[in-house]
C-alpha positions in Angstrom: -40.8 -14.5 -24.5 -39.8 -11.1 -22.9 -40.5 -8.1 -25.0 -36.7 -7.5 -24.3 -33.3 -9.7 -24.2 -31.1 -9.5 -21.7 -27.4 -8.9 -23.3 -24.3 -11.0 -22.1 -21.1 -9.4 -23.0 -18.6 -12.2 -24.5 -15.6 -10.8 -22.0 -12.1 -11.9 -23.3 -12.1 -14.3 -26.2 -9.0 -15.6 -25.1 -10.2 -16.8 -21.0 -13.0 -18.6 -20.6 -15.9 -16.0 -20.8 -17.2 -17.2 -24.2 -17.3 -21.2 -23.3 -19.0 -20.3 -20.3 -21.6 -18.4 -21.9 -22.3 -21.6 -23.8 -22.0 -24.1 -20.7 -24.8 -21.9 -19.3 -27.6 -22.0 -22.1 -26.9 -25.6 -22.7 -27.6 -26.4 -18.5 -30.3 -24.0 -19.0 -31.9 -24.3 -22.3 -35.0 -21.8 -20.9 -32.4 -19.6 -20.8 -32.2 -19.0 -24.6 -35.4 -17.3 -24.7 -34.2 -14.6 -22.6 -30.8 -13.7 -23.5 -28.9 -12.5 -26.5 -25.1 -13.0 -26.6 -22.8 -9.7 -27.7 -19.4 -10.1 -29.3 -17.2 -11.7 -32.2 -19.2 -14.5 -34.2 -15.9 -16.6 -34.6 -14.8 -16.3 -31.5 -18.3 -17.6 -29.7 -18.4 -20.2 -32.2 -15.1 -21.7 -31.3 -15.9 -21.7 -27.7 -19.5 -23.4 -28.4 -18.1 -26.4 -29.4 -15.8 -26.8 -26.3 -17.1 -29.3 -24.4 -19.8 -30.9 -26.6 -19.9 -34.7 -27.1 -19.6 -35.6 -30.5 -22.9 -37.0 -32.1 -24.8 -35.1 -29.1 -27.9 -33.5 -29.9 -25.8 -30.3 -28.7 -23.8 -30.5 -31.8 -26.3 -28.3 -34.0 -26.6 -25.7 -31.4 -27.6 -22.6 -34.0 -26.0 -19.7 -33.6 -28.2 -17.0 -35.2 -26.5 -13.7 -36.0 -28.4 -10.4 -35.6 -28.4 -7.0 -36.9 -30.2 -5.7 -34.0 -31.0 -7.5 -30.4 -34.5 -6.9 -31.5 -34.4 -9.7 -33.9 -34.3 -12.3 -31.5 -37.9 -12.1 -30.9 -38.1 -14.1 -33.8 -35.6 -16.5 -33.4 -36.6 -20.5 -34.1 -37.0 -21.9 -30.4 -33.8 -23.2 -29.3 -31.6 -21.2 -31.6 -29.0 -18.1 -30.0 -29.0 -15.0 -30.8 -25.4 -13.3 -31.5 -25.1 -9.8 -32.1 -21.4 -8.8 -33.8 -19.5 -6.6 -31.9 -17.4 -4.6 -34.0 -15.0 -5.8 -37.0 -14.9 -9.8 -37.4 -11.6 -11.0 -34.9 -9.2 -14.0 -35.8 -9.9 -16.4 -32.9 -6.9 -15.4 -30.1 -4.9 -18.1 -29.0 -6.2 -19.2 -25.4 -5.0 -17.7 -22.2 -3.0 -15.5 -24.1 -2.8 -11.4 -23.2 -3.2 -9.4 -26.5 -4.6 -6.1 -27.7 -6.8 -7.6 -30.3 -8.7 -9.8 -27.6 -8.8 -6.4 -25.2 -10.6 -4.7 -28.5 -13.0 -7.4 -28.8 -14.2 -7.3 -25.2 -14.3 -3.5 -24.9 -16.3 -3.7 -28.0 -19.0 -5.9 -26.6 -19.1 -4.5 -23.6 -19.5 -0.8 -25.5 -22.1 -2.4 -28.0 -24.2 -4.1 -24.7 -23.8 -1.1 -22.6 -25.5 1.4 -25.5 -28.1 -0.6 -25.8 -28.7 -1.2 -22.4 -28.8 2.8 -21.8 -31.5 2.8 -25.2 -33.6 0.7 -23.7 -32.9 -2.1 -26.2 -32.4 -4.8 -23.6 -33.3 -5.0 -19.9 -29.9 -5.5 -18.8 -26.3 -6.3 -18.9 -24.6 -9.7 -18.1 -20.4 -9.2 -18.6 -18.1 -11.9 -19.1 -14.8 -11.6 -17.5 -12.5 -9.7 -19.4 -8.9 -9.2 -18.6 -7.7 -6.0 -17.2 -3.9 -6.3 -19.2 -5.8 -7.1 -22.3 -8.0 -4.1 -21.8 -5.2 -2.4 -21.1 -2.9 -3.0 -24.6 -5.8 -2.6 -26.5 -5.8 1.7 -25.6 -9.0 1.4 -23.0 -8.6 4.1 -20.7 -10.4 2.4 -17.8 -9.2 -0.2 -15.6 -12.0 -2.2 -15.5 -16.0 -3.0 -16.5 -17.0 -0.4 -13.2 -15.2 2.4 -14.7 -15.9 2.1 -18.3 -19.6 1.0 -17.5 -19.7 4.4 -15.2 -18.3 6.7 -18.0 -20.4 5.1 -20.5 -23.6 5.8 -18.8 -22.5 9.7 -17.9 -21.6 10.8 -21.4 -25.0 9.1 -22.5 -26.5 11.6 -19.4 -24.5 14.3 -20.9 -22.5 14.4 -17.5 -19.3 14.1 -15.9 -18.5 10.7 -14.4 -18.0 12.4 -11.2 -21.7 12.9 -11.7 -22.6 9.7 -11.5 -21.3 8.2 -8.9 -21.3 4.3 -8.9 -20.5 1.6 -6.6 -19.5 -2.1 -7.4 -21.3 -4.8 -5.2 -20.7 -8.3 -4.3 -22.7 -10.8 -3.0 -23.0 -14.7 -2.6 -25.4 -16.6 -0.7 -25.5 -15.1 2.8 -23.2 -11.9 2.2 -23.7 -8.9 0.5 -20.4 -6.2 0.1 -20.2 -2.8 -1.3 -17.1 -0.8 -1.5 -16.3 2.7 -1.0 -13.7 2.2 -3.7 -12.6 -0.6 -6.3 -9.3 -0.2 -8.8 -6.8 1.8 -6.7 -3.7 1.0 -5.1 -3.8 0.9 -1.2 -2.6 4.2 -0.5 -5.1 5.7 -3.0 -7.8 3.6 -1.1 -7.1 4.8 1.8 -7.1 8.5 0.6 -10.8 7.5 -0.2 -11.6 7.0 3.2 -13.9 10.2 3.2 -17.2 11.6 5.1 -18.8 12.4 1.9 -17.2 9.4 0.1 -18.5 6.6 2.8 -22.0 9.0 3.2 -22.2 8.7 -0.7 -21.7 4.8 -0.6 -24.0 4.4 2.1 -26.8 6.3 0.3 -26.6 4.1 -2.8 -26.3 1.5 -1.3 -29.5 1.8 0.7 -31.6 2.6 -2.0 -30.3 -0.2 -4.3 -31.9 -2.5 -1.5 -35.1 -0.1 -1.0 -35.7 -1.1 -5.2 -35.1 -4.7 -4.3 -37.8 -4.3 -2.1 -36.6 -4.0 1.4 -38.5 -1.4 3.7 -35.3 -0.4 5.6 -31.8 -2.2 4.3 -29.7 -2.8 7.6 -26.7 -1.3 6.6 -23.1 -2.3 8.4 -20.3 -0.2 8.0 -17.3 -1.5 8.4 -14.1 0.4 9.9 -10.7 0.9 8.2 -8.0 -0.4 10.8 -8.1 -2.8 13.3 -10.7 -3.3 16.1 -12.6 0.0 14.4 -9.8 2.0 15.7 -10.0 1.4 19.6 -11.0 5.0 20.2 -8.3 6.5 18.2 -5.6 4.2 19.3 -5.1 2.5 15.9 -6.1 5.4 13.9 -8.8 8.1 13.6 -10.4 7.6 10.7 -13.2 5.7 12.1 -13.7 9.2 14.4 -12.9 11.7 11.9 -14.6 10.1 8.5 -16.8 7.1 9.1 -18.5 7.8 12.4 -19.4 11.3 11.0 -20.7 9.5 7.5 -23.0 6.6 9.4 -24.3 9.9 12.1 -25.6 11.4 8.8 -26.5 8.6 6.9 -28.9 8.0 9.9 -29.9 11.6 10.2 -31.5 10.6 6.6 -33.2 7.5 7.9 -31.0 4.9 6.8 -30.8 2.5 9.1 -26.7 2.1 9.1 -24.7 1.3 11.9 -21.0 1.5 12.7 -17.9 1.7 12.4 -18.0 -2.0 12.8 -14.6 -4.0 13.4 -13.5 -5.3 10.1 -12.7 -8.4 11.3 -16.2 -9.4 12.8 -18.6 -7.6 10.7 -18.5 -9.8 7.6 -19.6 -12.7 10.1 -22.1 -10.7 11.6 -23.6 -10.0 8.4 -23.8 -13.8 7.1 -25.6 -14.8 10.3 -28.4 -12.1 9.6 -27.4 -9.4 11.7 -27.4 -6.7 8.7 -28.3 -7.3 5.0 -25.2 -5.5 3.6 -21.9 -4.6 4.5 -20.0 -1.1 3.6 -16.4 -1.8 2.7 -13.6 0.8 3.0 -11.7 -0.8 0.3 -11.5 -3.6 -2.6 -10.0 -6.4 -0.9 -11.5 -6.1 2.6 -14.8 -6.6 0.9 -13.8 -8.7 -1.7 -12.0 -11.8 0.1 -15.0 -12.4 2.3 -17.2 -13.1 -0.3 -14.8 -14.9 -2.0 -14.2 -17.3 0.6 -18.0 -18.5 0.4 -17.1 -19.7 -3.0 -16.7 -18.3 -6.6 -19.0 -20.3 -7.4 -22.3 -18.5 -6.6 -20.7 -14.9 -6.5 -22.4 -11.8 -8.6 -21.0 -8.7 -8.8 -23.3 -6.0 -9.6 -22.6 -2.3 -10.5 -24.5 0.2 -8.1 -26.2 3.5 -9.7 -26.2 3.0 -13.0 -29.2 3.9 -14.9 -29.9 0.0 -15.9 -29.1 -3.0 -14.5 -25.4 -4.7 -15.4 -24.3 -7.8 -12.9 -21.2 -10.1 -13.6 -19.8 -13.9 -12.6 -17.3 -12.6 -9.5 -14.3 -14.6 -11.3 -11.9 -13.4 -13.9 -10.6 -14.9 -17.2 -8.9 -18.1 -15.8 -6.2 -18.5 -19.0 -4.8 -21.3 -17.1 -7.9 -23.0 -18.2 -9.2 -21.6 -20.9 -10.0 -23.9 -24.1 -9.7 -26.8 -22.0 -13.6 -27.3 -22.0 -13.7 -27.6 -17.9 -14.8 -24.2 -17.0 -17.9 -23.9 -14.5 -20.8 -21.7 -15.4 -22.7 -21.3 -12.1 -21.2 -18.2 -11.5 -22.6 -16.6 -14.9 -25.8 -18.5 -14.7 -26.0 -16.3 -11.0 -25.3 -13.2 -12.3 -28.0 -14.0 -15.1 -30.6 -14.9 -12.5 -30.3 -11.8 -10.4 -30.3 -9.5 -14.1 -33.7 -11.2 -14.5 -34.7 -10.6 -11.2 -33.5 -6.7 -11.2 -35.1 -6.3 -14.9 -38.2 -8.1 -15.1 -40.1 -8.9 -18.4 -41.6 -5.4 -19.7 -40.0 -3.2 -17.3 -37.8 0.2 -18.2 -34.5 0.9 -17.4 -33.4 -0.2 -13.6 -30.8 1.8 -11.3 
């Protein structure tokens, strides 16, 4: 067993984030030994017995409540650890949008985070949580990037300016990071800086240099069509991105660009580069969700441990029904593992 557990975030009781937390430890049993689930004990109990067949062997799954993630150490083999997040919640109603649910998963996700940033647990695995939700419940942030960003500053004792992050996702083949995530268009496009695509190029390199590669081929993508065409379609690529990959390479990263949007992606997934730099949310977003939900992981860049996510949000069309897929999750678990391994300190 790993001197530390690896916390998963409930996300919101009301979507499917809980029953999918179960769906993965019962395909993975192994998987018990490693984690420890964060959030409301009523809440993960409902969803546990989604799905189970009565007069299954599944049916005493123990749910063992801790004071501390610590605890689970000694855990009974095959029991899961649940540490309470906050004050005890009434079970939501399912696919439902409601402040107490948006409480309860910014709870979790505060309660995982803290502990993460202690150096109680080698990383962070979050559930999908709903932004709306989040939203009625008084969270200032928009989503688990910027919450997880200002977390980990105040624990620095620095503005979130400070510590700047960047939100990555990848599925089998294809790699994305963006220069900015929760903004409308036109505020995306104001983001379309030097220093801003420079600074996303930089973390992005060196989150591959930890992972072990030597010299991260990194793509840059362009903002309008064709890369611009020399100016023709806009100068962005001339004025901002072109200067930001010249001095990115200055550095000795080995980016290249601006490529044309429209091409790079496939470029990417048949091994040309190991990442692609996004200018904006959905330009690098709906590539790697056409490969499938199914295997996506989003992971948070430059944070000072390791927090990765199922790429998929609450689905409250199907939530309680007991159908939800957990491959996703058990992804985003696998590459927490792989980023944190057993007896390591905190990861960036």
């Amino acid at each position: 067993m790993a001197k530390r557990p690896v916390l998963i975030s409930m996300g919101d009781p009301a979507g499917i984030g809980p029953e999918i937390v179960w769906r993965a430890l019962r395909e993975r049993p192994a998987l018990r030994r490693e984690v420890v689930v964060v959030g409301d004990m009523a809440c993960l109990r409902r969803a546990a017995r989604l799905g189970v067949v009565p007069d299954s062997a599944e049916r005493g799954l123990v749910l063992a409540e801790l004071e501390e993630p610590a605890e689970w150490a000694g855990l009974p083999p095959g029991a899961v650890g649940v540490w309470q997040a906050g004050d005890a919640l009434v079970p939501p109603a399912w696919g439902q949008v409601s402040a107490a649910a948006g409480r309860a998963a910014a709870a979790a996700i505060r309660q995982g985070t803290q502990a993460a940033l202690d150096g109680r647990a080698r990383a962070l695995v979050t559930a999908p949580i709903h932004k709306e939700a989040l939203a009625a419940a008084g969270e200032p942030y928009p989503g688990h990037t910027e919450l997880l960003q200002a977390l980990a500053a105040r624990h620095q004792g620095v503005p979130a300016a400070a510590l700047p992050v960047r939100m990555m996702l990848s599925a089998p083949g294809l790699a994305t990071v963006l220069v900015s995530i929760h903004v409308s268009l036109r505020e995306a496009l104001a983001a379309v800086t030097t220093d801003g695509v420079l600074e996303t190029i930089r973390i992005t390199d060196a989150h591959f240099r930890r992972a072990g590669l030597a010299q991260p081929r990194v793509a840059v993508a362009g903002l309008n069509p064709h890369a611009g065409e020399g100016g023709l379609f806009g100068r962005e690529e001339i004025e901002a991105i072109a200067p930001a990959v010249r001095a990115a390479r200055a550095q000795g990263i080995a980016a290249s660009g601006p490529h044309p949007p429209d091409t790079v992606f496939m470029r990417a997934r048949q091994g040309a580069f190991d990442v692609v730099v996004a200018m904006y949310h959905d330009q690098g977003l709906i590539p790697v969700k056409l490969l499938g939900l199914e295997h996506g992981v989003n992971t948070t860049l430059g944070l000072p441990f390791v927090r990765t996510s199922p790429d998929h949000g609450t689905a409250f069309d199907i939530a309680g029904s007991g159908r939800a897929s957990a491959d996703s999750l058990l992804a985003a678990i696998d590459a927490a593992l792989a980023a944190a391994p057993e007896g390591g300190g905190l990861t960036s």
